[in-house]
N, C-alpha and C positions, 0 to 999 in steps of 0.2 A: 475025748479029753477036753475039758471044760479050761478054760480062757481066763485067765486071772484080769483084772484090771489095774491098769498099771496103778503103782503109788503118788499118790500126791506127795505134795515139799509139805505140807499141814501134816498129815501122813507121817513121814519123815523124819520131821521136827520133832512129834511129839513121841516117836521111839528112842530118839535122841533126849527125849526127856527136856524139852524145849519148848515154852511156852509162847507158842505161833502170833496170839492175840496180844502180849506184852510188847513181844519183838516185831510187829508190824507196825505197832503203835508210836514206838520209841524211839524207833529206828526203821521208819520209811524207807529211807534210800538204799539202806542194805536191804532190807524184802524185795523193794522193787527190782533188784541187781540180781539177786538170789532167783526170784519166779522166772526170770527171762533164762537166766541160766540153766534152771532146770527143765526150761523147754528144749533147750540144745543138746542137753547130755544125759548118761545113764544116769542114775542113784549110786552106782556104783562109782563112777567117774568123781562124782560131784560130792562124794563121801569121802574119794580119795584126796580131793582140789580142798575141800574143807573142814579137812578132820580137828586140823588144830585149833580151828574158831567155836568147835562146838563145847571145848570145857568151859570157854569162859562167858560164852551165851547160857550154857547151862545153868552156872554161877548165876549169872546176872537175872534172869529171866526163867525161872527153876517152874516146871511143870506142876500144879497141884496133885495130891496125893488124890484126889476125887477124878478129875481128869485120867491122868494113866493108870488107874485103874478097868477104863473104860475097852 
């Protein structure tokens, strides 16, 4: 049985359709909040703790059509 590697929050983001590099850039303090956090808890957790933040990052910060394609 072969071992998945966990997901990254970059990972994450970008299935969320969330563009990692805008939202680091723009908003430091939340990344920084967000990477600490997602050492502490599941995907699962951290998907339940921030589901409602992610329509309007989505908005703000919309992943390119070249990128999530990838």
């Amino acid at each position: 049985m072969a071992q998945t590697q966990p997901l990254s929050l970059e990972e994450f983001l970008q299935k969320k359709k969330i563009d990692v590099v805008a939202l680091s850039k723009h908003m430091p303090e939340l990344w920084n909040e967000w990477q600490a956090l997602w050492q502490e808890m599941s995907p699962q957790s951290f998907d339940a703790q921030k589901k409602f933040l992610f329509n309007r990052l989505r908005r703000r910060f919309p992943l390119s059509a070249s990128v999530s394609s990838t």
